[in-house]
C-alpha positions in Angstrom: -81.7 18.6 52.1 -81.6 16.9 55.3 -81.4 19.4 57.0 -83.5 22.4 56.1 -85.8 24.0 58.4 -89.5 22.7 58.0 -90.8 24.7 61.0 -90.0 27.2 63.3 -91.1 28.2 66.7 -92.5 31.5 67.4 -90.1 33.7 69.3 -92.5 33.8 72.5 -91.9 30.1 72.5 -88.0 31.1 74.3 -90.6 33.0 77.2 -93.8 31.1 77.7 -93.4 27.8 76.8 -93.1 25.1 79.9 -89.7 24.5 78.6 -88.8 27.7 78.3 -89.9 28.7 81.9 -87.9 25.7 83.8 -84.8 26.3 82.2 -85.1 30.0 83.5 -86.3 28.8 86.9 -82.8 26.7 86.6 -81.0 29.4 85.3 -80.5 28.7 82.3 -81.1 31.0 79.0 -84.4 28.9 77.3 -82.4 29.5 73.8 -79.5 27.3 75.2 -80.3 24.1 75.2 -76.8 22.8 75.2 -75.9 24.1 78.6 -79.3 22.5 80.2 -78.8 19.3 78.3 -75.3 19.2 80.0 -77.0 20.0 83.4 -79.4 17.7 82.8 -77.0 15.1 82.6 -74.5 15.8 85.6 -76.2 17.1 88.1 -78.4 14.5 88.0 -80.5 15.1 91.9 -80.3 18.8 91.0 -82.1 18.4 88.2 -84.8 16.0 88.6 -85.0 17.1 91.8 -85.9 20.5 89.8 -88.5 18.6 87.4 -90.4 17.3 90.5 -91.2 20.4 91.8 -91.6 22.6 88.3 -94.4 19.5 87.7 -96.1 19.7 90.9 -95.4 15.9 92.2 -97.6 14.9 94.6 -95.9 13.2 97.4 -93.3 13.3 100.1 -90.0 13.5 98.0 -87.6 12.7 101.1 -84.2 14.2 101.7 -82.3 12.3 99.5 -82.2 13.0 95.3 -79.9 10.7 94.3 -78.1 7.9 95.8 -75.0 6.7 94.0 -73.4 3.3 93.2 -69.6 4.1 92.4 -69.5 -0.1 92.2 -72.6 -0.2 90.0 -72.9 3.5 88.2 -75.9 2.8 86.7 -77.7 -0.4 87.8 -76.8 0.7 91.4 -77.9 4.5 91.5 -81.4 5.3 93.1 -83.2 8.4 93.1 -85.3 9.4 95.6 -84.9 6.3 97.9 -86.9 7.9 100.6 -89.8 9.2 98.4 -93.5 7.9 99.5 -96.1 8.8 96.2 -98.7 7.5 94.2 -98.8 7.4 90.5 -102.9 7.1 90.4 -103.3 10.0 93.1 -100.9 12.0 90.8 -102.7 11.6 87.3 -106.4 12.0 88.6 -106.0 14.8 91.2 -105.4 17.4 88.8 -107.6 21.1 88.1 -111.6 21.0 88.7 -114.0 17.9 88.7 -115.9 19.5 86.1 -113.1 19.4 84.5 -112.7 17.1 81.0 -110.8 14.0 81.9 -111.4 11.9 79.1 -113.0 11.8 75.4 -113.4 8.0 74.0 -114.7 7.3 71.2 -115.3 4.1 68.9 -114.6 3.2 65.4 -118.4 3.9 64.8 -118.3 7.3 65.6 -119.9 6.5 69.5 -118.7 9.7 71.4 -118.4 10.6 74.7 -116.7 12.8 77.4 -116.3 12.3 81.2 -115.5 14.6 83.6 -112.6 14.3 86.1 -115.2 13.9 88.9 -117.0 10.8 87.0 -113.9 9.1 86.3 -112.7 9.5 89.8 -115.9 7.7 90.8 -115.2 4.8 88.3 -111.8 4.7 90.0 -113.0 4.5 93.5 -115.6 2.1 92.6 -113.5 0.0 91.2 -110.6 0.2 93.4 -113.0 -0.9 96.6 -113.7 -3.9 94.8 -110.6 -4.6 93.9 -109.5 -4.5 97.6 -112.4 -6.6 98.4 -111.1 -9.5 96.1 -107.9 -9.1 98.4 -105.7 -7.4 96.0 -102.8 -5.5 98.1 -99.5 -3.5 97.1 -97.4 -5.2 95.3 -99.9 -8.0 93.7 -100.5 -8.0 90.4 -103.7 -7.3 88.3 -104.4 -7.7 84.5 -106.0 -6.5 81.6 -107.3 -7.9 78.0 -108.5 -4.9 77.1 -109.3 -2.6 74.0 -108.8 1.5 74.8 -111.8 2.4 76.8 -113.1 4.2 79.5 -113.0 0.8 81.2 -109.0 -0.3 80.7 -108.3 3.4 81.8 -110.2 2.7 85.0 -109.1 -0.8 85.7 -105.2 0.6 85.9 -105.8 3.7 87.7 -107.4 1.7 90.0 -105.1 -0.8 89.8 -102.5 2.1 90.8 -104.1 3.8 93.2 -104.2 0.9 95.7 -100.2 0.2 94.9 -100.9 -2.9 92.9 -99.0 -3.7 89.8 -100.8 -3.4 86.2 -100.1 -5.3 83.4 -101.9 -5.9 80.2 -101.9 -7.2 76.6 -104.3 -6.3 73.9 -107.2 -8.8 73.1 -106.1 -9.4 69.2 -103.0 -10.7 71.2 -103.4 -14.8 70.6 -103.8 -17.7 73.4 -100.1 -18.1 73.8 -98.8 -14.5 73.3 -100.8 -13.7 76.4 -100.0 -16.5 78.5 -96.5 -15.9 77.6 -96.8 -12.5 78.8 -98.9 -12.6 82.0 -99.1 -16.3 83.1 -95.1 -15.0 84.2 -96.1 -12.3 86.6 -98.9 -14.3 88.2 -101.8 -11.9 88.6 -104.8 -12.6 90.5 -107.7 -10.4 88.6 -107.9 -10.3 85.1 -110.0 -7.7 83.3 -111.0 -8.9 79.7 -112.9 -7.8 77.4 -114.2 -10.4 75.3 -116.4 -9.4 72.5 -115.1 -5.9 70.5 -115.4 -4.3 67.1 -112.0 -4.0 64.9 -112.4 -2.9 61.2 -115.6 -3.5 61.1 -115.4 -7.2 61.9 -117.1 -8.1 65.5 -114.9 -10.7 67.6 -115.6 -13.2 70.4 -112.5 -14.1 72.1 -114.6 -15.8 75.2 -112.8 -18.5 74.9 -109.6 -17.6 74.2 -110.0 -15.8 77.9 -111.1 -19.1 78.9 -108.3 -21.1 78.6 -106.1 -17.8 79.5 -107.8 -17.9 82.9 -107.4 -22.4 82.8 -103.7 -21.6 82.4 -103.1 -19.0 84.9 -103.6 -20.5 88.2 -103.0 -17.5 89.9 -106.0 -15.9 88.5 -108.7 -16.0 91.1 -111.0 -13.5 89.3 -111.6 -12.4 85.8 -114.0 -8.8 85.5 -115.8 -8.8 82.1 -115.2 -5.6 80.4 -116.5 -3.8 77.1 -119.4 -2.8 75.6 -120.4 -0.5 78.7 -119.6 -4.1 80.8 -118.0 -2.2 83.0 -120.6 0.7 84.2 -122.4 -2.1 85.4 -119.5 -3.6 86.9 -118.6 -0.8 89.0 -122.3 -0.7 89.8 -123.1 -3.5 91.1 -120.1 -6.1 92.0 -118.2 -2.8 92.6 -121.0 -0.8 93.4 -119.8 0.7 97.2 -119.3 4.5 96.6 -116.5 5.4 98.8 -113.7 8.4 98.6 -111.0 7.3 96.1 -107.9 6.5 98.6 -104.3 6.5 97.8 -102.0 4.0 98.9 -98.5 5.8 99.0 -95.3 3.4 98.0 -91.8 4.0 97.6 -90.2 5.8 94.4 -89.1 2.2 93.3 -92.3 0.6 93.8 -93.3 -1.4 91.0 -96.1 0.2 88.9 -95.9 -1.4 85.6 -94.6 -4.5 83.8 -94.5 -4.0 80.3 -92.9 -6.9 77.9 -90.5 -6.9 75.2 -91.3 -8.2 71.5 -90.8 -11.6 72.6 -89.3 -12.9 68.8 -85.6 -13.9 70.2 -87.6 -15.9 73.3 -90.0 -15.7 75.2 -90.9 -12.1 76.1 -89.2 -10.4 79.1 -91.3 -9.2 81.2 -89.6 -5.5 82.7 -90.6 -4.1 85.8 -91.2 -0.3 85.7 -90.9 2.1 89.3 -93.7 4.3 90.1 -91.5 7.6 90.6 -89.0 6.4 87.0 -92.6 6.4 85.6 -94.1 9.4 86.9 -91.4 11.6 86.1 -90.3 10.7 82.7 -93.9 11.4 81.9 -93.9 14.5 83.3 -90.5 15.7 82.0 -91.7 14.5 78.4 -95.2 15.8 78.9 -94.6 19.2 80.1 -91.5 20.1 79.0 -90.6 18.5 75.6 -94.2 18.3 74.6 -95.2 21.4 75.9 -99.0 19.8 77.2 -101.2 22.2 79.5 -103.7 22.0 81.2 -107.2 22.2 79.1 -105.4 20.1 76.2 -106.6 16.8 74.5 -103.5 14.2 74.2 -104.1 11.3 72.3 -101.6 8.5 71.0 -103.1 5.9 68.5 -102.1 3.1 70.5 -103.5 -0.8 71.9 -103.4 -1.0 75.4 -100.2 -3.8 75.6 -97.8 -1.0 73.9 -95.8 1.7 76.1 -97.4 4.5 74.3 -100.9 3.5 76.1 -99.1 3.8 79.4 -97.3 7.5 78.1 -100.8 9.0 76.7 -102.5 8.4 80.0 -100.0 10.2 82.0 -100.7 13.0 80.1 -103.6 13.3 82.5 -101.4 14.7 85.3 -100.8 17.7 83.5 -104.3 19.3 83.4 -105.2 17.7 79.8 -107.5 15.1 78.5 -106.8 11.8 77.3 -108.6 10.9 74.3 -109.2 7.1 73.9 -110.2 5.7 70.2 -111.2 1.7 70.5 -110.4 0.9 66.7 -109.1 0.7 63.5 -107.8 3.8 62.3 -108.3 3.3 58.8 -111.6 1.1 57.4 -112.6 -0.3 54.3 -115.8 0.6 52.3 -117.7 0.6 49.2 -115.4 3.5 47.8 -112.8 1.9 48.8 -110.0 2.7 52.5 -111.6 5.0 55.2 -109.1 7.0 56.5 -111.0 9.6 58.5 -111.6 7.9 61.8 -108.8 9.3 64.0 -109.0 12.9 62.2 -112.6 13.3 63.0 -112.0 12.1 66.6 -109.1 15.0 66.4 -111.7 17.4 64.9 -114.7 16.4 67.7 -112.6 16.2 70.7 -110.5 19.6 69.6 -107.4 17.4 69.9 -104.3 19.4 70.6 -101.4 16.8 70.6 -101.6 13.5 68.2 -99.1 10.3 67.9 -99.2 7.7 65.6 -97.1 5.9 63.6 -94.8 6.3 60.1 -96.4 3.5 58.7 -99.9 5.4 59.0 -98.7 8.1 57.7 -97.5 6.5 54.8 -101.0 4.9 54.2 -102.6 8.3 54.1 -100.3 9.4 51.6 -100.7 6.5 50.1 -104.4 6.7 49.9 -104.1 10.4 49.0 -105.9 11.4 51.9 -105.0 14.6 53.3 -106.3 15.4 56.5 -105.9 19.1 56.7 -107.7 19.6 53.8 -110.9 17.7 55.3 -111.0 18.3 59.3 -110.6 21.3 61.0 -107.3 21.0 63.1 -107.1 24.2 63.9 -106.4 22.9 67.8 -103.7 20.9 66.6 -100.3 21.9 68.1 -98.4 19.1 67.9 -97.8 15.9 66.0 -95.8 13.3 67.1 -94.7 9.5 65.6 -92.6 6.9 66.8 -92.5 2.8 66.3 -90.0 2.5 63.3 -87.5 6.0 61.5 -89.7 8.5 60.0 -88.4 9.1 56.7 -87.5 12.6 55.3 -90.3 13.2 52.6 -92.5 12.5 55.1 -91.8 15.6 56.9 -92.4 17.1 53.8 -96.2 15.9 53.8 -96.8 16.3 57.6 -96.5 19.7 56.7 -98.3 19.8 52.9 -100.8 17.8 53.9 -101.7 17.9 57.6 -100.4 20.9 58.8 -98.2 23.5 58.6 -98.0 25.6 61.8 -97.1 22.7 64.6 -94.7 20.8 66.3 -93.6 18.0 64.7 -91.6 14.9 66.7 -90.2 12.2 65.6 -89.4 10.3 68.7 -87.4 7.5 69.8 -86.9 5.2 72.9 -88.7 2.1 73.9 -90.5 -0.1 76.0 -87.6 -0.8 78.7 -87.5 3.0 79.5 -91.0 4.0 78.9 -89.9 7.2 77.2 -87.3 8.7 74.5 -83.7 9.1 74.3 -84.3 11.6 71.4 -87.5 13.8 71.2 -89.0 16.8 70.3 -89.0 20.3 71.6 -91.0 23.5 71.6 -88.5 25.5 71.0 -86.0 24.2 68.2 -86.8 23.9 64.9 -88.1 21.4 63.2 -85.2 19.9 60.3 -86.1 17.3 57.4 -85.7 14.1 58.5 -84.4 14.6 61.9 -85.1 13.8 65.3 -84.6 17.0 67.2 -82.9 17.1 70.6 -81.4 14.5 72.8 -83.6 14.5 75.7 -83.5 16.2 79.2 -82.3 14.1 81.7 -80.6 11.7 78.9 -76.8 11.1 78.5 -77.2 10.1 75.0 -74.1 9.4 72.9 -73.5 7.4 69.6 -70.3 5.2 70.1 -68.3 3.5 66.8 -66.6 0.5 66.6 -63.5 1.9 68.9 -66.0 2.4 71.4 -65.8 6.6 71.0 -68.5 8.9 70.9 -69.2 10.6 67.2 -71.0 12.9 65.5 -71.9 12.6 62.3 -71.6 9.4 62.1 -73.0 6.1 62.8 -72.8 4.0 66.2 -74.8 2.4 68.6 -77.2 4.1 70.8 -76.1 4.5 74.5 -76.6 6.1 77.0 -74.0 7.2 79.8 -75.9 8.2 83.1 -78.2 7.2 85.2 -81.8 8.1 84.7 -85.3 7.7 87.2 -87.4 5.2 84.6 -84.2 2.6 84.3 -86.5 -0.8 84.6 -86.4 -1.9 88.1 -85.4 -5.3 87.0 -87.1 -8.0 84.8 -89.6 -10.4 86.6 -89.1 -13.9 87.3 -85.9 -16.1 88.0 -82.2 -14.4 87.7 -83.8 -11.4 86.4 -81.9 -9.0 87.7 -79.1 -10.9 86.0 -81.4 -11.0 82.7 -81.7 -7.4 82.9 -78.1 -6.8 83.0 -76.9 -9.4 80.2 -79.2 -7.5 77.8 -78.6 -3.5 78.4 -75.0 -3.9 80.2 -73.1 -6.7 78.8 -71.7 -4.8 75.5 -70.4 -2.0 78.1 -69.6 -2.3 81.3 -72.4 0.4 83.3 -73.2 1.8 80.2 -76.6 1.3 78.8 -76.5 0.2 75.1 -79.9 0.7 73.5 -79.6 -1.5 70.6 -80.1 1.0 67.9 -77.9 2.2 65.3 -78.3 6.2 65.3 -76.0 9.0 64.3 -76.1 12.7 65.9 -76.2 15.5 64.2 -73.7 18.6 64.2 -77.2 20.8 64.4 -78.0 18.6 67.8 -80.6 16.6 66.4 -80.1 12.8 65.2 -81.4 10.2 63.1 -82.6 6.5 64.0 -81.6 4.1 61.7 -83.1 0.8 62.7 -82.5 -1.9 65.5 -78.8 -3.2 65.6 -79.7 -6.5 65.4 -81.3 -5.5 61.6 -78.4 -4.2 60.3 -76.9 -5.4 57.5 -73.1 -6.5 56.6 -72.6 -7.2 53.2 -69.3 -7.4 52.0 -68.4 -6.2 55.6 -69.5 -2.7 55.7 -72.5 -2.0 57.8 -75.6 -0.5 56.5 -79.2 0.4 57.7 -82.2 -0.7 56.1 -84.2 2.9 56.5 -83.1 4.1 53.4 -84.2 0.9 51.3 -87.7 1.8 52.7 -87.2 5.2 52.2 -87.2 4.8 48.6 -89.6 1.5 48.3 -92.2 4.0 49.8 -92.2 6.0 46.7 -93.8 3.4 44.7 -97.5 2.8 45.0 -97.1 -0.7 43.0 -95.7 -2.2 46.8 -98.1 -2.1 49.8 -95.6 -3.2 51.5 -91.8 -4.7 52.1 -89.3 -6.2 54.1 -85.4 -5.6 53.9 -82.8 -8.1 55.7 -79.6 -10.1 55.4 -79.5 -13.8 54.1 -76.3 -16.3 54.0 -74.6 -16.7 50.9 -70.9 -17.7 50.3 -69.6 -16.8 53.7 -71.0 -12.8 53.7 -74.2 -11.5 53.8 -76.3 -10.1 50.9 -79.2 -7.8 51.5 -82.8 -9.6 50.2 -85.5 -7.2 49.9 -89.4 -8.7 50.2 -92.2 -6.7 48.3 -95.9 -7.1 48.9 -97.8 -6.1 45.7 -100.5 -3.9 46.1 -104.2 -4.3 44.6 -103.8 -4.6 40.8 -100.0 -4.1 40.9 -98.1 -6.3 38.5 -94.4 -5.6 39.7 -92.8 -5.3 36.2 -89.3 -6.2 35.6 -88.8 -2.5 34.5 -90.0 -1.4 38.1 -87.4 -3.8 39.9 -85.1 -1.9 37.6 -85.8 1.6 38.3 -86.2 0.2 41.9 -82.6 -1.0 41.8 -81.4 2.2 40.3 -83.3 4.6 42.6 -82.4 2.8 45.9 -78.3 3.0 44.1 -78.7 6.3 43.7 -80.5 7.6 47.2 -78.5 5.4 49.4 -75.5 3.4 48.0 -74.4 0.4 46.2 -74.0 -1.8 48.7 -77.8 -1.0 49.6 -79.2 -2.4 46.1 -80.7 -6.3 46.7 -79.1 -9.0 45.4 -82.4 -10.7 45.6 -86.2 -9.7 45.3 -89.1 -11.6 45.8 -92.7 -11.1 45.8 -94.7 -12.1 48.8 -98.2 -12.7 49.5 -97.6 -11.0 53.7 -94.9 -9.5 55.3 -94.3 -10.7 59.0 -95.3 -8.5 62.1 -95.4 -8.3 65.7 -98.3 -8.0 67.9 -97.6 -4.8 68.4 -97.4 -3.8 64.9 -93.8 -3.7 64.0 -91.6 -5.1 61.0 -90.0 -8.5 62.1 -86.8 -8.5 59.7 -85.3 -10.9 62.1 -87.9 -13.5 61.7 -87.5 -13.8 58.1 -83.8 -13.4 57.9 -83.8 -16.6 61.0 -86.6 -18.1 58.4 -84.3 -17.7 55.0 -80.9 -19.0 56.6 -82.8 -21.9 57.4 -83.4 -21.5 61.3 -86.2 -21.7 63.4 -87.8 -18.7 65.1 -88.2 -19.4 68.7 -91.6 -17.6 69.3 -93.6 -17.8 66.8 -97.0 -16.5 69.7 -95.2 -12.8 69.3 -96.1 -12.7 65.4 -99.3 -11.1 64.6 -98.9 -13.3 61.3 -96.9 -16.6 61.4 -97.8 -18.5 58.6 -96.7 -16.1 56.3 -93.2 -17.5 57.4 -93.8 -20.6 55.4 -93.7 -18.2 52.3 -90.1 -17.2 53.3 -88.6 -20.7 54.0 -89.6 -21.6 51.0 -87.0 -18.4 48.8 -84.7 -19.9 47.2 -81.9 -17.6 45.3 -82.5 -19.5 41.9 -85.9 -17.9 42.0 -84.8 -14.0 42.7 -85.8 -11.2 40.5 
């Protein structure tokens, strides 16, 4: 059942919860959610106006909450317009300098905790040189950088003196970054250029090299990792002066994250200090339910939004825990999976986000973390990146744990936060996503362009909201920006996801639009096809999407074998069946095919439109946002005679 109750809240979750306590501080009854969603949603300076103070902003809000566009409903509203803050200032000045601030640990098990006092230090440090180099408000600074102390300091720095942070991971190759930075022009670049992955040590020197030979703009690069930076902040950086805070305006530019980048070059969107700050918040505090004394940590690289999330979490009191590393290793014995559960067990980690796909490797791997680590700390655990499929509710709770908070979220990079999300006090349902979230005129809208329930849409959203991008960088971008959220509806943002809400007020994700399939006409997702291809232990992995044939579209399904696995033609048979009988028959492949690699992003997502471009017989127009290209060749080279 999809929607039996895997979790409930304890009843003092409707009085003391942070939830709880703003909607009574609003008015509202905590156990109707309802009514303060529709608050949420039309009263819009009211109401964010409300999560500014119940958060604690720091900073001179202004008179003015929200500033309407009748012309421009969405693209034109402003909240805040006369708000001076700093994002930095609001993040590190937060409870006692003894305080914890941050536990970061390696894939080798090197441990260690800093105080908010030391990591203020690092900050100032770091931020006088910064100035020094003539960095101002409103330039631009960089990072190559794996999750350490030291990518954490260069962007609260970064912030703190009103300069705009970007960054990409250093697996990233030569082009994907140039792509991605070389358009925002930055003039410091912190790299980090030899790092420990799997097990496997890298030197990407030169690889920054012909970054920094590429990028004009850049006039300095700051080597980073492997403790580079203490002595960074030591010497070049080494004047020890107060930590200052350069207030800007709510729309101030903070960060600029980029899109996947397969349809193009990446777009590059611009993301306001105040949209930033309180979206965090609001998710943080409220739906999350973080406090002070906590230990947050998403399993993230520092290019992907959920790097920029997690370290918000410091403005609410908590740690940020950092892991530089793979989360799952191979040995003698075979795959490691311990890593990031004996980080949660050592750093006494309360609230933990990763991905479905992980998940399904533990499972995979019969590796049960509750069973090994003490988690007792653990309150809540979160995933996002692709749909979390039902059963593996089911083994959150068998096999991690079964008193917490579980969230499946979803949003994205453009808004730097979720549409739907979890909540402390709702339960938690098979399969679902649980609540739409504050501040978040979600709707699912048909073909007639009408909201339903209970049925699949697309994604939008109706209203306003404080962490809309600003715009996206670089020539006609406001224009860029529009054509791609506002050109299906007029002032309505349309996500791009095909979702359905629930008659329980929860919903479902059911994949990117742009992945779903047609055949014969009717439109179906591809979730369910990995639902069931996730039950078999012969595939390590698979790829569902749409090729040409005869004027429609028939659904080709990919499978990666694992170790050993043979792939018998009695499997592909049961396969068929089970995927007929779970879904539908218009889900069941007219082709299968083995493959050697299944094609990802940088960012470690499924790219179905790269092989469904490759299979028709197109060209995919960035290959430098694919973690693995070549195994594109494999896919060109499908031919229907050869299906299973």
């Amino acid at each position: 059942m999809t929607d039996a109750v895997l979790w409930q809240p304890q009843t003092e979750a409707l009085s003391e919860s942070s939830l709880a306590r703003f909607a009574m501080a609003a008015g509202f009854d905590p156990a109707d959610y309802d009514s303060l969603h529709r608050w949420s949603v039309s009263d819009l300076g009211e109401f964010w106006e409300a999560v500014w103070a119940f958060t604690k902003v720091i900073g001179d809000k202004g008179t003015i909450r929200f500033a309407p566009d009748d012309a421009a409903w969405m693209t034109g509203a402003r909240f805040f317009p006369e708000a001076r803050l700093n994002l930095a200032e609001n993040l590190l000045l937060r409870g006692d300098t003894s305080d914890i601030a941050v536990c970061a640990m390696d894939e080798t098990g090197s441990y260690r905790e800093y105080t908010r006092e030391d990591l203020t230090l690092r900050v100032a440090r770091v931020a006088t040189g910064l100035k020094e180099c003539g960095i101002r408000p409103g330039d631009r600074v960089a990072g190559v950088q794996t999750n350490s102390i030291d990518a954490l300091v260069a962007t609260l720095a970064t912030l703190s003196i009103g300069a705009v942070w970007t960054s990409c991971s250093p697996d990233f190759g030569k082009s994907a970054i140039i792509d991605r930075i070389g358009q925002v022009e930055p003039k410091v670049l912190f790299a980090t250029c030899r790092y420990t992955y799997a097990g496997k040590d890298h030197d990407i020197s030169d690889r920054i090299a012909e970054v920094v030979a590429s990028v004009p703009s850049i006039q300095t690069v700051i080597v980073s990792g492997k403790s580079a930076l203490d002595a960074i902040d030591q010497e070049m950086f080494g004047h020890e002066k107060t930590l200052e805070f350069e207030p800007v305006a709510f729309d101030h530019p903070a960060y600029i994250l980029y899109t996947s980048g397969t349809t193009g070059v990446p777009k590059a969107i611009v993301h306001r200090t105040g949209g930033v700050l309180l979206q965090h918040f609001k998710e943080h505090i409220l739906h999350g339910d973080v406090r002070s004394g906590d230990r947050v940590i998403w399993y993230t690289n520092t290019a992907w939004m959920m790097y920029h999330w997690m370290i918000s979490a410091l403005g609410t009191g908590s740690a940020v825990v950092l892991f530089d590393g793979a989360p799952v290793l191979k040995s003698n014995q075979g795959l490691d999976c311990s890593p990031l559960w004996s980080l949660a067990q050592k750093a006494r980690v309360t609230h933990l986000g990763v991905s479905p796909k992980y998940l399904a490797t533990l499972a995979a791997e019969s590796y049960r973390p509750g069973e090994r680590q003490d988690l007792s700390t653990l309150k809540a655990l979160l995933v996002c990146g692709a749909p979390c499929l039902p059963h593996q509710f089911d083994w959150v709770y068998s096999a991690i744990k079964a008193n917490m908070m579980f969230a499946s979220i979803s949003g994205g990079t453009e808004i730097l936060g979720s549409f739907l999300i979890g909540s402390p006090v709702h339960p938690v349902r098979r399969g679902q996503l649980t609540v739409p979230a504050l501040g978040h005129a979600v709707s699912v809208m048909d073909e007639r362009g009408a909201p339903v329930i209970g049925k699949r849409g697309e994604l939008v959203c109706t209203e306003p909201f404080p962490s809309m991008p600003l715009t996206f960088w670089g020539d006609k971008g406001e224009q860029r920006y529009r054509d791609t959220y506002f050109a299906d509806r007029t002032e309505i943002w349309t996500h791009g996801d095909v979702a359905e809400l629930t008659h329980t007020g929860g919903g479902y994700v059911h994949g990117r639009s742009d992945n779903t399939l047609k055949p014969g006409g009717v439109r179906i997702g591809i979730s369910e096809i990995y639902s069931v291809c996730e039950a078999y232990p012969e595939f390590s992995d698979f790829l569902a999407f749409g090729a040409d044939h005869d004027g429609d579209e028939e659904v080709v399904l990919a499978l990666k074998l694992a170790d050993g696995a043979t792939g018998s033609m009695e499997t592909l048979k049961r396969l068929r069946a089970d995927i007929r009988m779970s879904a539908s028959p218009r889900h069941v492949p007219a082709r299968i095919h083995f493959v050697s690699d299944v094609p990802y992003t940088i960012n470690g997502k499924r790219v179905e439109g790269a092989a469904r471009t490759t299979v028709n017989g197109g060209k995919v127009k960035n290959l430098g946002s694919i973690a693995n290209p070549g195994c594109l060749a494999e896919f060109a080279a499908l031919k229907r005679e050869d299906a299973l």
